[in-house]
Biopython code that builds the backbone (N, CA, C, O; Angstrom):
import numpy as np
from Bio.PDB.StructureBuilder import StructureBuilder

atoms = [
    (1, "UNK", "N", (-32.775, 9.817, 6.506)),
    (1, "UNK", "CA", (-32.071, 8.629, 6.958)),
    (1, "UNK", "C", (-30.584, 8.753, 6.618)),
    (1, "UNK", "O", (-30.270, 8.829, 5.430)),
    (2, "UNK", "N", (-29.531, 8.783, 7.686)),
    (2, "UNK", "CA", (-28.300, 8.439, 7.206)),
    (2, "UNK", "C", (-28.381, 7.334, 6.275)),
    (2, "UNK", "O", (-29.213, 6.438, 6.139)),
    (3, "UNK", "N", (-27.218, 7.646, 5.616)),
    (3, "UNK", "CA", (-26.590, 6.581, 4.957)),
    (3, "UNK", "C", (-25.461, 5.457, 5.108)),
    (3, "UNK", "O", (-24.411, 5.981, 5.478)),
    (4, "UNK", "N", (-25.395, 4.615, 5.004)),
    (4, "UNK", "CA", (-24.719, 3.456, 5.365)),
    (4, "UNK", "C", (-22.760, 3.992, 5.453)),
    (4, "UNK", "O", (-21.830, 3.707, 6.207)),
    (5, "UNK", "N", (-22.859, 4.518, 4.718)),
    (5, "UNK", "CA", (-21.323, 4.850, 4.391)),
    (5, "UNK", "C", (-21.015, 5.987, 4.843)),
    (5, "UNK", "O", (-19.839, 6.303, 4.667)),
    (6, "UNK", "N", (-22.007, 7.100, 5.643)),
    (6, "UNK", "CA", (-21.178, 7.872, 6.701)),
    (6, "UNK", "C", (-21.389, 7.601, 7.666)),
    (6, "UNK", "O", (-21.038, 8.436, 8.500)),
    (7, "UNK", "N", (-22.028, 6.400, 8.176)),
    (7, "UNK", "CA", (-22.184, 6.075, 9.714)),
    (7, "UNK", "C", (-20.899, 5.311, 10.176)),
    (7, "UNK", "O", (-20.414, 4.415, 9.486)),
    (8, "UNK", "N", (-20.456, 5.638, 11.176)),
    (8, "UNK", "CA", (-18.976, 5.858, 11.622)),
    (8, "UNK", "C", (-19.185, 4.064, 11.963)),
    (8, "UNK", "O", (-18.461, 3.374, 11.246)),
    (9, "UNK", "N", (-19.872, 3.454, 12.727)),
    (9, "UNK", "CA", (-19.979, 2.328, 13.456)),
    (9, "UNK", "C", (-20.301, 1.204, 11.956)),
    (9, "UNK", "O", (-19.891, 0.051, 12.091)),
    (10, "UNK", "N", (-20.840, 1.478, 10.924)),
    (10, "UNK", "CA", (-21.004, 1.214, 9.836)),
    (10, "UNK", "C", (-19.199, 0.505, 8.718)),
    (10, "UNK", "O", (-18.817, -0.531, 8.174)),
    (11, "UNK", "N", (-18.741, 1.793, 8.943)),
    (11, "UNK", "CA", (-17.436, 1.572, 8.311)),
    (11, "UNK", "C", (-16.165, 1.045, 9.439)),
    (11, "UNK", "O", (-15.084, 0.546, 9.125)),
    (12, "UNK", "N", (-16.473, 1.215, 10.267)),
    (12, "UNK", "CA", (-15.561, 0.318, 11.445)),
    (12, "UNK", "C", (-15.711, -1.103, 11.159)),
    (12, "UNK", "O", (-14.779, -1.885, 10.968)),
    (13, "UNK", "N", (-17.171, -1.427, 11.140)),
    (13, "UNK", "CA", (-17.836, -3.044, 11.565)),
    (13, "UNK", "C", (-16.876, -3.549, 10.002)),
    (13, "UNK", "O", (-16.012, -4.424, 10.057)),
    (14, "UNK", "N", (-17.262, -2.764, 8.610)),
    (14, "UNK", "CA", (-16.745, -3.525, 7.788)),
    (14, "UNK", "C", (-15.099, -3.357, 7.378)),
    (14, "UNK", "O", (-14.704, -3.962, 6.381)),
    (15, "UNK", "N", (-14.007, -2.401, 8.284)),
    (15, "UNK", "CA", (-12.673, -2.839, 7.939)),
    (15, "UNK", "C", (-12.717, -4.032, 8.741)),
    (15, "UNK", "O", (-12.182, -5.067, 8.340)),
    (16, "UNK", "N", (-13.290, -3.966, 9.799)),
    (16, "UNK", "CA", (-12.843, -5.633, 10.861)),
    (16, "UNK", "C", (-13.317, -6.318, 10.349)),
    (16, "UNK", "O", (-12.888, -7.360, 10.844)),
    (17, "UNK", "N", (-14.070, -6.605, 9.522)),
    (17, "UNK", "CA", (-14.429, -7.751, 8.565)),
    (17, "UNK", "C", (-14.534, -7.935, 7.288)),
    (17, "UNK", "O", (-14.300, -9.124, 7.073)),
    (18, "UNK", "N", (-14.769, -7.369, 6.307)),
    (18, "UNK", "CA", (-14.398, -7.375, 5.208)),
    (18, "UNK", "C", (-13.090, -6.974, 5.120)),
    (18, "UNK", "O", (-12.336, -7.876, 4.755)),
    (19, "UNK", "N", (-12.400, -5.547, 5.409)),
    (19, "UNK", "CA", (-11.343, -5.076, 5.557)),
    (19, "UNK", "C", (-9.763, -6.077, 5.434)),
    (19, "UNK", "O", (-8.751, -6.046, 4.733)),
    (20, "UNK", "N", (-10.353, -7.005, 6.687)),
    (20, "UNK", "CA", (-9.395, -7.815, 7.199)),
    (20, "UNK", "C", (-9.052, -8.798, 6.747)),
    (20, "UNK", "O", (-7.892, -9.174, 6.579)),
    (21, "UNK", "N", (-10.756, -9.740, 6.306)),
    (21, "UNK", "CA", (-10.807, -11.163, 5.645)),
    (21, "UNK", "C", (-10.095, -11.562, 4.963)),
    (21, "UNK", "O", (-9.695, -10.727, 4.151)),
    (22, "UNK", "N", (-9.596, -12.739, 4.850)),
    (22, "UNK", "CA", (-9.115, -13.537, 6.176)),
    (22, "UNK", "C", (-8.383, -13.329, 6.989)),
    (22, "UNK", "O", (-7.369, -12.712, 6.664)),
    (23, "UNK", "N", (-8.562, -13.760, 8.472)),
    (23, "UNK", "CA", (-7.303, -13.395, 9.075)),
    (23, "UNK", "C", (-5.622, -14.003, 9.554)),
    (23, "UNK", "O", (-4.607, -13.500, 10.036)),
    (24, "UNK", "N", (-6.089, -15.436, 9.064)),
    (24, "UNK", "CA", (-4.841, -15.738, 9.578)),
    (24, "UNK", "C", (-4.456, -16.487, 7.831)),
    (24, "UNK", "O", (-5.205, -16.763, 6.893)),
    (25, "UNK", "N", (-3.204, -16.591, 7.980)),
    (25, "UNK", "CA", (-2.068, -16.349, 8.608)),
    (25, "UNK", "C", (-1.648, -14.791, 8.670)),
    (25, "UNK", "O", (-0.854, -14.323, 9.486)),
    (26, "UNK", "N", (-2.389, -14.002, 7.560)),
    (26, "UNK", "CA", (-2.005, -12.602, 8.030)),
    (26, "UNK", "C", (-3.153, -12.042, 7.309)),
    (26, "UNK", "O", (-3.504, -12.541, 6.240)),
    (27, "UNK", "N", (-3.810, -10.959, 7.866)),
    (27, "UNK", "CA", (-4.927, -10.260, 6.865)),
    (27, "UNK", "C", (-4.818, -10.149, 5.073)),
    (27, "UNK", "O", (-3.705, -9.806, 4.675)),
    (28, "UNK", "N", (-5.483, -10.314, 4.393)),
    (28, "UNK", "CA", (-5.457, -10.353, 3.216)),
    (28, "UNK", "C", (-5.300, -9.167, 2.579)),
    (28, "UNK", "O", (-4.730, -9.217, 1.489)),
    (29, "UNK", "N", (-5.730, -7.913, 3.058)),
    (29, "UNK", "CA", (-5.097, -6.642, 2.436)),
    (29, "UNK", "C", (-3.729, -6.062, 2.768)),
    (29, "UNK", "O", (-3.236, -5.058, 2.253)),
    (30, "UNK", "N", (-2.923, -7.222, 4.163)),
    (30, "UNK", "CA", (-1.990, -6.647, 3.919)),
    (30, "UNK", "C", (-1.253, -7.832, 2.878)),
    (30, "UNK", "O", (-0.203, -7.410, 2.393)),
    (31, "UNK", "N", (-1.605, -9.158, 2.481)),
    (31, "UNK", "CA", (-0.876, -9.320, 1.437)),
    (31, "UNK", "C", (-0.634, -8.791, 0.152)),
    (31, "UNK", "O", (0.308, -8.885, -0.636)),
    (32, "UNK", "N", (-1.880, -8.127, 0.138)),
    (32, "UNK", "CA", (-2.368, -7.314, -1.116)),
    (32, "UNK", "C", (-1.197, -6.227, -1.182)),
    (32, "UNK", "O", (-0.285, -6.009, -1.980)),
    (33, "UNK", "N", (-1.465, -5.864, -0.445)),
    (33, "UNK", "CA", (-0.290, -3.971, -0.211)),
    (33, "UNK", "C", (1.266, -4.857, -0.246)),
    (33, "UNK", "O", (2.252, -4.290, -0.717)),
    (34, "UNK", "N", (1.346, -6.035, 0.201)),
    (34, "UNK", "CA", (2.792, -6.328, -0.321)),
    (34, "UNK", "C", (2.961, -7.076, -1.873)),
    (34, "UNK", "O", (4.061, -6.998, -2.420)),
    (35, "UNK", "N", (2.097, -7.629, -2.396)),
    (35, "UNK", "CA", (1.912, -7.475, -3.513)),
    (35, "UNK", "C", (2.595, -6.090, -4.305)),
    (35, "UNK", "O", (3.683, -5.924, -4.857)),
    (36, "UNK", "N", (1.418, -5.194, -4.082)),
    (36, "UNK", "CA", (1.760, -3.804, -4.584)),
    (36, "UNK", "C", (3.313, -3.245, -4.977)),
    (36, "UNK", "O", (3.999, -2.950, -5.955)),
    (37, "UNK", "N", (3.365, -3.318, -3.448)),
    (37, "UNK", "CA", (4.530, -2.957, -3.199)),
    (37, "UNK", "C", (6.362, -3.745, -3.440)),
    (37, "UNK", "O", (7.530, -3.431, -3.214)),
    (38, "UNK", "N", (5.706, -4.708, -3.933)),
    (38, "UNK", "CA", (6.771, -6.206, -4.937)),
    (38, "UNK", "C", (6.672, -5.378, -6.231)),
    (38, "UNK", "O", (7.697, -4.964, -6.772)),
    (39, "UNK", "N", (5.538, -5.151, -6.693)),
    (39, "UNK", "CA", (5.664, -4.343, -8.457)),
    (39, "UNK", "C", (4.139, -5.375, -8.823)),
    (39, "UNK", "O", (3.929, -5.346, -10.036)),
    (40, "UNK", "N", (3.554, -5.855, -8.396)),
    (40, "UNK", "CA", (2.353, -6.195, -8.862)),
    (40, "UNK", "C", (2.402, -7.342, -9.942)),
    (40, "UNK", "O", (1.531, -7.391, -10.811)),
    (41, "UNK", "N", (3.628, -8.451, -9.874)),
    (41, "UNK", "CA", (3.698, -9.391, -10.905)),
    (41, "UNK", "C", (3.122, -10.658, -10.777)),
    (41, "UNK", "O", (3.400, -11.286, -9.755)),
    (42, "UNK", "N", (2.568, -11.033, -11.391)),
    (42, "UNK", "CA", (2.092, -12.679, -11.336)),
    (42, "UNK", "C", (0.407, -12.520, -10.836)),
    (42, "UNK", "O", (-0.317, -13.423, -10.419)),
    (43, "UNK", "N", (0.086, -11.158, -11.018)),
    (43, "UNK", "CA", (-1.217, -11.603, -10.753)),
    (43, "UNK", "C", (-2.209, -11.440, -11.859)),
    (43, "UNK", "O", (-1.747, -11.121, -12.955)),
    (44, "UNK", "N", (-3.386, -11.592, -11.754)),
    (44, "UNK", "CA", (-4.441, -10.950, -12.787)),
    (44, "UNK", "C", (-5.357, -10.232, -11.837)),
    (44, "UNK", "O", (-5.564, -10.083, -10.633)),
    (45, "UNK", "N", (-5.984, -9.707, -13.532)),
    (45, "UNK", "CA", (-7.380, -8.965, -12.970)),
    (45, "UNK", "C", (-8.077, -9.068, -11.766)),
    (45, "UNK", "O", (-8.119, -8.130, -10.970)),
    (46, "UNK", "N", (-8.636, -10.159, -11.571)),
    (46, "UNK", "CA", (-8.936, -10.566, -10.114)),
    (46, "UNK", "C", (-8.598, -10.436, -9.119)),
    (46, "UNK", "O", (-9.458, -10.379, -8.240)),
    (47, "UNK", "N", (-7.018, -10.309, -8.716)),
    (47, "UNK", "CA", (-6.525, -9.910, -7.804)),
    (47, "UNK", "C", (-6.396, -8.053, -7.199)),
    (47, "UNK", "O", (-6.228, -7.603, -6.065)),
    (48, "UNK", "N", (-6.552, -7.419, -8.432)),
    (48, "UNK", "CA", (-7.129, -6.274, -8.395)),
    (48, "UNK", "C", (-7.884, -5.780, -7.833)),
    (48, "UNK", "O", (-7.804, -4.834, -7.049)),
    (49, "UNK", "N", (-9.379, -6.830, -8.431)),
    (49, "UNK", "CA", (-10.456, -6.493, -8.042)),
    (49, "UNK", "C", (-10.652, -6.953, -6.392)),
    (49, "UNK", "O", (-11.324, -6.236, -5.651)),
    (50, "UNK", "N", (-10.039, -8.145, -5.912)),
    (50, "UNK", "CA", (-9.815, -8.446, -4.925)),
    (50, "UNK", "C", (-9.337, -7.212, -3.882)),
    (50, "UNK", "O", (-10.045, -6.566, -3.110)),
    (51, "UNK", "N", (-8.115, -7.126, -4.091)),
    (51, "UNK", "CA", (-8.082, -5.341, -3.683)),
    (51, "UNK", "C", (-8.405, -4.545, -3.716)),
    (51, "UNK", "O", (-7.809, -3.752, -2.987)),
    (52, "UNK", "N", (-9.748, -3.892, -4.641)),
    (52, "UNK", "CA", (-10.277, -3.215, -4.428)),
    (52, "UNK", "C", (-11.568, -3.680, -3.933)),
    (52, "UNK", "O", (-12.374, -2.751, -3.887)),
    (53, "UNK", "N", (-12.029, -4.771, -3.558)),
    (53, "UNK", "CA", (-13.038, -5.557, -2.481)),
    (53, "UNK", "C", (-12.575, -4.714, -1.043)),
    (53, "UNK", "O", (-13.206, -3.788, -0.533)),
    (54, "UNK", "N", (-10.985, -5.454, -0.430)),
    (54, "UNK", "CA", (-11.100, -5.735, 0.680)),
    (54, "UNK", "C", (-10.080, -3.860, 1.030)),
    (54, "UNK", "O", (-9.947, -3.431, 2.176)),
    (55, "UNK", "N", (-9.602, -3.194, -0.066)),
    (55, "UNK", "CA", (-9.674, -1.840, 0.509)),
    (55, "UNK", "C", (-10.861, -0.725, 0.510)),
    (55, "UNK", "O", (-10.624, 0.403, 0.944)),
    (56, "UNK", "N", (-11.887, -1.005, 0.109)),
    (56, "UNK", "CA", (-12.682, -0.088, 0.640)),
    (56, "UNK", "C", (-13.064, 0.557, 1.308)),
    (56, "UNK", "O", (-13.327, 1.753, 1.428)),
    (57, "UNK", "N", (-13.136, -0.878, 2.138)),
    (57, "UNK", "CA", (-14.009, -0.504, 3.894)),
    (57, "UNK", "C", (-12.576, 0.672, 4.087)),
    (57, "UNK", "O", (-12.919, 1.821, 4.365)),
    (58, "UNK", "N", (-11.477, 0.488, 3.988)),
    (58, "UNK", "CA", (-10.406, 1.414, 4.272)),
    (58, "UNK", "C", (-10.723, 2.874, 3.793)),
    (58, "UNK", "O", (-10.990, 3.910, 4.401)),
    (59, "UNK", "N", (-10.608, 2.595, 2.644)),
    (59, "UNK", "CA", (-10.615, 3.720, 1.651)),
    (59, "UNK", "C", (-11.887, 4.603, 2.486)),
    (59, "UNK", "O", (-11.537, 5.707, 2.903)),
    (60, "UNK", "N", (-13.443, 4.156, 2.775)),
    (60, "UNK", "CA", (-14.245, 4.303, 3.662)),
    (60, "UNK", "C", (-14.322, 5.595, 4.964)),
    (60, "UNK", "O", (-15.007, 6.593, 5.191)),
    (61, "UNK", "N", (-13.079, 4.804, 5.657)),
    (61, "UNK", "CA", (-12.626, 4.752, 6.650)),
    (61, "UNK", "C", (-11.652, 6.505, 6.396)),
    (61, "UNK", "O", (-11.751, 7.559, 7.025)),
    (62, "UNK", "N", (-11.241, 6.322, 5.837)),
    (62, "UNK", "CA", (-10.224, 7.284, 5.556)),
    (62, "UNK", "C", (-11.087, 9.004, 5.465)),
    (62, "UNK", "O", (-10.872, 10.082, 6.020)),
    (63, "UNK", "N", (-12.274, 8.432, 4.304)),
    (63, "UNK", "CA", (-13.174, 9.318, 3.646)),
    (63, "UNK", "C", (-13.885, 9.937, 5.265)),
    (63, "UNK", "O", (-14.155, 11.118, 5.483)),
    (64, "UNK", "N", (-14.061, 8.857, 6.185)),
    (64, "UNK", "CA", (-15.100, 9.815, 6.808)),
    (64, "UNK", "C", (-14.215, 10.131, 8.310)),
    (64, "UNK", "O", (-14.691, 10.571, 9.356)),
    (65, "UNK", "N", (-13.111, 9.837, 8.091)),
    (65, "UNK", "CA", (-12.145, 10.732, 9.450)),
    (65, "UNK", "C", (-11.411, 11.919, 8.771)),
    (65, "UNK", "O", (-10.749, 12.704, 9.449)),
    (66, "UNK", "N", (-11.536, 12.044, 7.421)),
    (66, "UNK", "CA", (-11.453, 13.427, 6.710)),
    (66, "UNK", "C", (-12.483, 14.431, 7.089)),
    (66, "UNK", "O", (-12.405, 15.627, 7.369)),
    (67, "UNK", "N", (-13.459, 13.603, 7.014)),
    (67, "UNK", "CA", (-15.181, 14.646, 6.929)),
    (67, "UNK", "C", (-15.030, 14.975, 7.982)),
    (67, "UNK", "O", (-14.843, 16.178, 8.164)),
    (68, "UNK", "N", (-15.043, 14.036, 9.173)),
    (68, "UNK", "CA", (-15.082, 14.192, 10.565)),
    (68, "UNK", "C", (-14.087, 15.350, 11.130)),
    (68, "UNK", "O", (-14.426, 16.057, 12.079)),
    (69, "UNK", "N", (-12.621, 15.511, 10.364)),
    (69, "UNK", "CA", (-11.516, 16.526, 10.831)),
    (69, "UNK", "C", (-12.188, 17.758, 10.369)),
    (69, "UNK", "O", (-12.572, 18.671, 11.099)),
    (70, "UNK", "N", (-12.316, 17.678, 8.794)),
    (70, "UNK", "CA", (-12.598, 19.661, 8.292)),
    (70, "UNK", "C", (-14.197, 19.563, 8.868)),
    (70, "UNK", "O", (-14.738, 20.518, 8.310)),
    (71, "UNK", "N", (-15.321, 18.824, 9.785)),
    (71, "UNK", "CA", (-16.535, 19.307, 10.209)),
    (71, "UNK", "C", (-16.011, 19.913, 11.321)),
    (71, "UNK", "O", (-16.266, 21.077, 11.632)),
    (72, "UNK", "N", (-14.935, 18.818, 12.237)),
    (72, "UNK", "CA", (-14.336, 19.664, 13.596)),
    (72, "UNK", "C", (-13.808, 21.165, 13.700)),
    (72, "UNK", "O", (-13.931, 21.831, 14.728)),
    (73, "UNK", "N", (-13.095, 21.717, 12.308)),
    (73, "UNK", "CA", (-11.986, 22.887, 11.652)),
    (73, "UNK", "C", (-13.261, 23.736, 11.583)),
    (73, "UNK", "O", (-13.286, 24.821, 12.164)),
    (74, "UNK", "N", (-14.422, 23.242, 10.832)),
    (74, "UNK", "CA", (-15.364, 24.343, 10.728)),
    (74, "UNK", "C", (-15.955, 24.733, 11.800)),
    (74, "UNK", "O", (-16.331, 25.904, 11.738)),
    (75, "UNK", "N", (-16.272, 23.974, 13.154)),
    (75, "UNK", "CA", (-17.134, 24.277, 14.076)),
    (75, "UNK", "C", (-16.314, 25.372, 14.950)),
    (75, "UNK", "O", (-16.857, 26.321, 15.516)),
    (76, "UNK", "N", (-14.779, 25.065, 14.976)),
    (76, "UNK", "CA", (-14.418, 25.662, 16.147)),
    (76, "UNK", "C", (-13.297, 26.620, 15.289)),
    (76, "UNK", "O", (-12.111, 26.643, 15.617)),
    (77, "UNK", "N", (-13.879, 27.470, 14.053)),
    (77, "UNK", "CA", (-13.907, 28.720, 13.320)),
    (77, "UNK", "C", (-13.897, 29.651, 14.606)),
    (77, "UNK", "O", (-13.912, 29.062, 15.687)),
    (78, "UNK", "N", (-13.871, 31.134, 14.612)),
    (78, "UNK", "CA", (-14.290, 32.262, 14.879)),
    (78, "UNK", "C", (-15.365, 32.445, 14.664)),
    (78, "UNK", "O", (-15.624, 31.588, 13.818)),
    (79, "UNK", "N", (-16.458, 33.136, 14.890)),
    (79, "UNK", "CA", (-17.231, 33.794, 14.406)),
    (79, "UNK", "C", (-16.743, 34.856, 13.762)),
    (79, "UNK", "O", (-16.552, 34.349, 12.656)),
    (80, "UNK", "N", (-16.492, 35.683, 13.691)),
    (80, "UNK", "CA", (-15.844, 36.974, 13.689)),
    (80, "UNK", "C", (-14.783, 37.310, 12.306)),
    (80, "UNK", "O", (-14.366, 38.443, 12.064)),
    (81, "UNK", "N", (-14.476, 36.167, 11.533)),
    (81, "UNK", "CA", (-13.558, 36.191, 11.113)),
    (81, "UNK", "C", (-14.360, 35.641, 9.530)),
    (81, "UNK", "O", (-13.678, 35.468, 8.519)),
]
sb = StructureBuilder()
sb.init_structure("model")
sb.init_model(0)
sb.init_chain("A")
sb.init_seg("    ")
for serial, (resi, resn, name, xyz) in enumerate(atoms, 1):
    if name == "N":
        sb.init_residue(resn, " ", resi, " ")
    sb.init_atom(name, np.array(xyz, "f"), 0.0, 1.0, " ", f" {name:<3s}", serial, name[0])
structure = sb.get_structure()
């Protein structure tokens, strides 16, 4: 049985929804990443963990269009070589 976390349709479904949650007034991981990117003041622990909630599905995402590139690099090798 695949597993939940290399099925491609799997980690799509959850950046558009977990990923994203909430969406308005602007997705919540990108407040997060501007957070970050302010110097990370005024928050706590929670907000952390919050970020590391809603980047996963990313982080995810990232992991299996890596797998997906070096499986493509290996198939279309040489033989010969």
């Amino acid at each position: 049985m695949k597993k939940a976390i290399d099925d491609w349709k799997f980690v799509v479904l959850a950046c558009l929804t977990l990923g994203l949650a909430p969406f308005s007034p602007q997705p919540h991981i990108i407040s997060k990443l501007i957070w970050l990117r302010d110097g990370a003041k005024g928050q706590d622990w929670l907000d952390w963990a919050d970020l590391g909630m809603h980047g996963l599905p990313w982080l995810l995402l990232a992991r299996w269009m890596l797998l997906f590139f070096f499986q493509q690099l290996k198939k279309e090798k040489p033989s010969g070589m």
